[in-house]
C-alpha positions as CSV (number, residue, x, y, z in Angstrom):
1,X,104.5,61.6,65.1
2,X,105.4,64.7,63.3
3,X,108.4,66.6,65.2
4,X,106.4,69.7,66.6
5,X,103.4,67.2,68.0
6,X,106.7,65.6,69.8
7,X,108.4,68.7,71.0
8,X,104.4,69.9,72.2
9,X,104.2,66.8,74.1
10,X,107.1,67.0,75.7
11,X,106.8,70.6,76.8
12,X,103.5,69.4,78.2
13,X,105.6,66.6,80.4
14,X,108.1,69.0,81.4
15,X,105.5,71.4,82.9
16,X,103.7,69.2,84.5
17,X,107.2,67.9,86.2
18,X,108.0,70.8,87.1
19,X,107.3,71.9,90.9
20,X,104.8,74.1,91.5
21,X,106.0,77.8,92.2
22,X,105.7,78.8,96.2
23,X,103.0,81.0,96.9
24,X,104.0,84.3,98.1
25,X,102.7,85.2,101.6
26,X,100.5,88.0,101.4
27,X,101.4,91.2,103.3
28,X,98.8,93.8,104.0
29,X,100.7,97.6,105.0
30,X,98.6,100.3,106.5
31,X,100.4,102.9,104.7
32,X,103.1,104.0,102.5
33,X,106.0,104.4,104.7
34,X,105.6,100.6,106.2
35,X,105.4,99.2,102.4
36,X,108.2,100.7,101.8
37,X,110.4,99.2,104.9
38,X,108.0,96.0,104.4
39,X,109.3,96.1,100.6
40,X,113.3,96.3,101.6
41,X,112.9,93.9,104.0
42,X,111.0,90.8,102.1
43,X,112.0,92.0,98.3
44,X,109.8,89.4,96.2
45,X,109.2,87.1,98.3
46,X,105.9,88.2,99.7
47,X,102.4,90.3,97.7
48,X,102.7,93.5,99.2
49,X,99.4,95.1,99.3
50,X,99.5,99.1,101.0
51,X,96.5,100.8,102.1
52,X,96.8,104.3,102.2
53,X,98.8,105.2,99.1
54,X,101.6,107.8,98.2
55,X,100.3,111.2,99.7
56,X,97.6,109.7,101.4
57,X,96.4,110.7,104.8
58,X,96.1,107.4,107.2
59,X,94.5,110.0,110.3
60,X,91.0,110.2,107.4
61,X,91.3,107.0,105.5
62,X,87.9,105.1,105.0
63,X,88.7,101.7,103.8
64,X,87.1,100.2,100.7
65,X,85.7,96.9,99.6
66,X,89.0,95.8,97.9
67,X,90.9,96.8,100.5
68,X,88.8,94.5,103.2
69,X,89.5,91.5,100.7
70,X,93.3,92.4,100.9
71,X,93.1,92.2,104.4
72,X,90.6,88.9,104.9
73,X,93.2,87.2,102.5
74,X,96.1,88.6,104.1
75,X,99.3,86.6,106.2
76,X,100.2,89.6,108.1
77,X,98.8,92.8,108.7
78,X,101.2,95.5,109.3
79,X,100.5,98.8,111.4
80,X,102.4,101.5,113.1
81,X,100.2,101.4,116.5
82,X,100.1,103.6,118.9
83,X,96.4,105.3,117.6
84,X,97.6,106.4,114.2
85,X,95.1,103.8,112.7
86,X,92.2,103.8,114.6
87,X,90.3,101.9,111.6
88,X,92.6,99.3,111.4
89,X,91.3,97.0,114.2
90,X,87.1,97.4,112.9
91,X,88.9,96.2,109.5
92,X,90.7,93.6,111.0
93,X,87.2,92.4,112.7
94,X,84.9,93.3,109.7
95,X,86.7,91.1,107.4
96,X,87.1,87.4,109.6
97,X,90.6,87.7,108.6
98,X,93.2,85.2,110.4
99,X,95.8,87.8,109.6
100,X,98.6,88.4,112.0
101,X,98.3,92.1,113.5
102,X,102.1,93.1,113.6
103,X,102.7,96.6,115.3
104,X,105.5,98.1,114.1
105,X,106.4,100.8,116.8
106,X,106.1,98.1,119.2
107,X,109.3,98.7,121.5
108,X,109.0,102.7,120.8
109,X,109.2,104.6,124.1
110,X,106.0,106.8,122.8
111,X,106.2,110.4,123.1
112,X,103.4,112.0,124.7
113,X,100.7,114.8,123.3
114,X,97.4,116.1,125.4
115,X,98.0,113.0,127.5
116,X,97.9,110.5,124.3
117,X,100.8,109.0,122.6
118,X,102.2,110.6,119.5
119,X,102.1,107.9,116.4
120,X,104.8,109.1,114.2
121,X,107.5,107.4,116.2
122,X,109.1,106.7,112.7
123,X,110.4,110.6,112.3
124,X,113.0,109.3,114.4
125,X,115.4,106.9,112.6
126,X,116.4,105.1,115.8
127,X,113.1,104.2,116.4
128,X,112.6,103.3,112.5
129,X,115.4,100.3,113.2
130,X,112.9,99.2,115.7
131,X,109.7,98.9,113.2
132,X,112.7,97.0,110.8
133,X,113.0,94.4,113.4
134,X,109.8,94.0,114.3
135,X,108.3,93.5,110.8
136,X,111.7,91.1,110.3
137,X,110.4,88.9,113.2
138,X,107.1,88.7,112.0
139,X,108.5,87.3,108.5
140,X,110.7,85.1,109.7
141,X,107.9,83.6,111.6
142,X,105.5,83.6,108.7
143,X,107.8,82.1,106.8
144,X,110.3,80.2,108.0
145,X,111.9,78.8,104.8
146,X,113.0,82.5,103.8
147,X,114.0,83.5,107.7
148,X,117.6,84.2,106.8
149,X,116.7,86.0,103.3
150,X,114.6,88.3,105.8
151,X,117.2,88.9,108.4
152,X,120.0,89.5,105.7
153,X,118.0,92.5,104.2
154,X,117.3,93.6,107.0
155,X,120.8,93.9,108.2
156,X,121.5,95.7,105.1
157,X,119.1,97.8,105.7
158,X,119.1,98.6,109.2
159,X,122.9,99.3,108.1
160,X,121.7,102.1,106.1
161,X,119.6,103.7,108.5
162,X,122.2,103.9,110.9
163,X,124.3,105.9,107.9
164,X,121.4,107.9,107.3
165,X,121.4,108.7,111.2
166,X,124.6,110.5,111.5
167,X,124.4,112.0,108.1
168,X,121.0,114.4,109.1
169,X,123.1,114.6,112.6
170,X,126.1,116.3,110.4
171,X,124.1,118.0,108.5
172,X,121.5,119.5,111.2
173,X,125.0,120.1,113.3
174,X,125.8,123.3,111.5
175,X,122.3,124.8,112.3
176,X,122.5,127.1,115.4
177,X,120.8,126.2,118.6
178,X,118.6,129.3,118.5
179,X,117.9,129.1,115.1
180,X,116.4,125.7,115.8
181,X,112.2,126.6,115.2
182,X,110.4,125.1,112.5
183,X,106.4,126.2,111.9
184,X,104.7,122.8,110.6
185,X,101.2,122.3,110.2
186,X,100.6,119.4,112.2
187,X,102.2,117.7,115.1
188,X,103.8,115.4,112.9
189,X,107.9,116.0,113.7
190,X,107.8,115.6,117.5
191,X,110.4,112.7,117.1
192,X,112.2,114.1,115.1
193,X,112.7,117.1,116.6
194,X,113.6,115.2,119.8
195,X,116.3,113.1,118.2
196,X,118.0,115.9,116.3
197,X,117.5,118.8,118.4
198,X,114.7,120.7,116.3
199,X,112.0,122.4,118.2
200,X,108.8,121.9,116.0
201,X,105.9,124.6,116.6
202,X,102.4,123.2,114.6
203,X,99.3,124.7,113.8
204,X,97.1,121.3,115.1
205,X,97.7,118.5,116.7
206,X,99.0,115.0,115.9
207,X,95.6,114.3,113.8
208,X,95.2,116.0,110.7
209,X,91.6,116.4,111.6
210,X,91.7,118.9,114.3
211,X,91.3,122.7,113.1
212,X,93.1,125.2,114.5
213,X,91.1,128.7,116.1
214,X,92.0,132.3,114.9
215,X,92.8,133.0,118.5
216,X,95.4,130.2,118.3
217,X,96.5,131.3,114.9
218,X,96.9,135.2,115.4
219,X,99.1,134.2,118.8
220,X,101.4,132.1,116.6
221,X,102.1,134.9,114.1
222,X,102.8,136.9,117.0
223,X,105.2,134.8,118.1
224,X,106.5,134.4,114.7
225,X,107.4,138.2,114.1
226,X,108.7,137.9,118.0
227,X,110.9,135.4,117.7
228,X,111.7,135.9,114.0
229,X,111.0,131.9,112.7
230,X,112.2,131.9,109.6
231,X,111.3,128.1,109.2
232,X,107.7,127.5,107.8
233,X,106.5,124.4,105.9
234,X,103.6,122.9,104.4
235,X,103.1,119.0,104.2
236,X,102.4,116.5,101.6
237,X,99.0,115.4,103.5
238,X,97.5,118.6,105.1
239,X,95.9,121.2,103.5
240,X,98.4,123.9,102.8
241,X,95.8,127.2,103.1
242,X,96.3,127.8,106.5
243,X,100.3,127.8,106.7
244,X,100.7,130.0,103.7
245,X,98.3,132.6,105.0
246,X,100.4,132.7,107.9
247,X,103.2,132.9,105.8
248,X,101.6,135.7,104.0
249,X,100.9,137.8,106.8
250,X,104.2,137.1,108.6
251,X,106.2,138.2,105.4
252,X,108.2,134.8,105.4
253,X,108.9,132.4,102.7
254,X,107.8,128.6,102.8
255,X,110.5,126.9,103.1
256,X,108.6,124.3,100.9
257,X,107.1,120.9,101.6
258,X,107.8,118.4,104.2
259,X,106.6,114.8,103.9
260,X,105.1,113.9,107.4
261,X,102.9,110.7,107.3
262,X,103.3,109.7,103.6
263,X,106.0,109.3,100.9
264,X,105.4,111.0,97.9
265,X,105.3,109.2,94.7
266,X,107.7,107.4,93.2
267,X,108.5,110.9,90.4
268,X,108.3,112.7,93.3
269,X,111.0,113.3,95.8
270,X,110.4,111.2,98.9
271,X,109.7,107.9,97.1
272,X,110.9,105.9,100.1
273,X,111.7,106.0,103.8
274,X,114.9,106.7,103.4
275,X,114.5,109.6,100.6
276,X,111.9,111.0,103.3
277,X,113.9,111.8,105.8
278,X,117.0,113.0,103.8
279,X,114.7,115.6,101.6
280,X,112.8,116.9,104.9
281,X,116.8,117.2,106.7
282,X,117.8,119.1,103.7
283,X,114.7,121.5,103.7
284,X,114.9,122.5,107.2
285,X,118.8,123.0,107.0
286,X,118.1,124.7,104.2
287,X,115.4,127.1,106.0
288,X,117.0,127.5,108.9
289,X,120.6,128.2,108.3
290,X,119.8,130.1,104.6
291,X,123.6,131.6,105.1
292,X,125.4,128.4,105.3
């Protein structure tokens, strides 16, 4: 036996010693912002699969034939709740799949709007250390074997949030009270502006589907000019026509662009959670106090 038929053979043994490698538990994410926590929290050891991509708009998402085999394969199948994915249960059906439905903002004490809860619960950080425990439990329950790996990046994590909490708290702090107005397209910063003290004024609703009437449109740039709102912003997944008209006719600059229900890419400057909320702080603190 020639040496390299030996060292083939026993390359062949060794392989076929060698145990095979665990398969990852599949994770299925509504949308960008969940992938992102999902991703901190469970690093490599699950196939992260996220619906509705960088920039994408969850209220409009139709899903397609790859994405209801993602979900019939899928472990878990991670949502925010609270109505902002009102596809995500005909999927869940649709497909058979023995997924586990994990709801994220479960726990939230849900704002209300028109009588109906507000979904972006995650504007507020607090509330964000809530989906990271929720979507820690779930793992750990998934998967037991890599419990602890789960619940020590999560304490990292949620340790970071808590720094990012009092750093848009400093930074928002030097922003006078009646300075405080912020013109957004939709109804997307309600938590936000709860938890930091920011009074949010938007063109629609909570759902990037609703339109908003020239009656309602000419009162706002009344109340604009009134009030002298110096805040105006478009956002990464609503269509920015409407809010710069209004800034054209009020005579105000954009402030620029907030990222409401979607991080932007990864070149872009809201790649993750974390990035989100820190780039929209600055923007509005920016906007509102443009003398400090």
């Amino acid at each position: 036996m020639t040496l390299r038929v030996l060292l083939a053979c026993l390359s062949a043994v060794l392989l076929l010693a060698a145990p095979a490698a665990a398969e990852k538990l599949k994770l299925v994410a509504s949308f960008s912002i969940l992938g992102d926590m999902a991703a901190r929290i469970a690093g490599d050891r699950v196939e992260l699969t996220t619906l509705v991509g960088p920039d994408g708009d969850a209220h409009v998402f139709e899903p397609t034939p790859a994405d209801a085999r993602a979900v019939a394969q899928a472990k878990i199948f991670l949502v925010n709740g609270l109505g902002f994915e009102p596809w995500a249960d005909r999927l869940l059906k649709s497909t058979n799949s023995h997924a586990e439905l994990v709801v994220a903002s479960q726990g939230v004490k849900p704002l209300l709007f028109r009588a109906a809860s507000d979904p972006h619960a995650w504007q507020d950080v607090h509330n964000a250390v809530l989906y990271a425990e929720n979507i820690t439990r779930a793992l750990a329950i998934a998967d037991k074997p890599n419990s602890g790996l789960y619940a020590a990046n999560a304490a990292t994590y949620v340790a970071e949030l808590g720094k990012l909490d009092a750093e848009i708290r400093a930074k928002l702090g030097v922003v006078p009270a009646a300075r405080r107005r912020v013109i957004t397209t939709h109804d997307a910063f309600a938590y936000f502006g709860k938890a930091y003290g920011v009074d949010f004024i938007a063109l629609l609703g909570t759902s990037t589907e609703e339109q908003a009437s020239a009656k309602e449109v000419a009162a706002l740039i009344t109340q604009m000019k009134r009030e002298k709102i110096t805040a105006v912003f478009v956002e990464n997944v609503s269509d920015p026509r409407l809010v710069e008209q209004i800034a054209r006719e009020t005579g105000v600059k954009l402030g620029g662009k907030l990222y409401s229900d979607a991080l932007s890419t990864k070149a872009g400057p809201a790649p993750t959670y974390i990035a989100l909320v820190r780039h929209n702080a600055k923007l509005l603190t920016d906007a509102m106090a443009p003398a400090f």
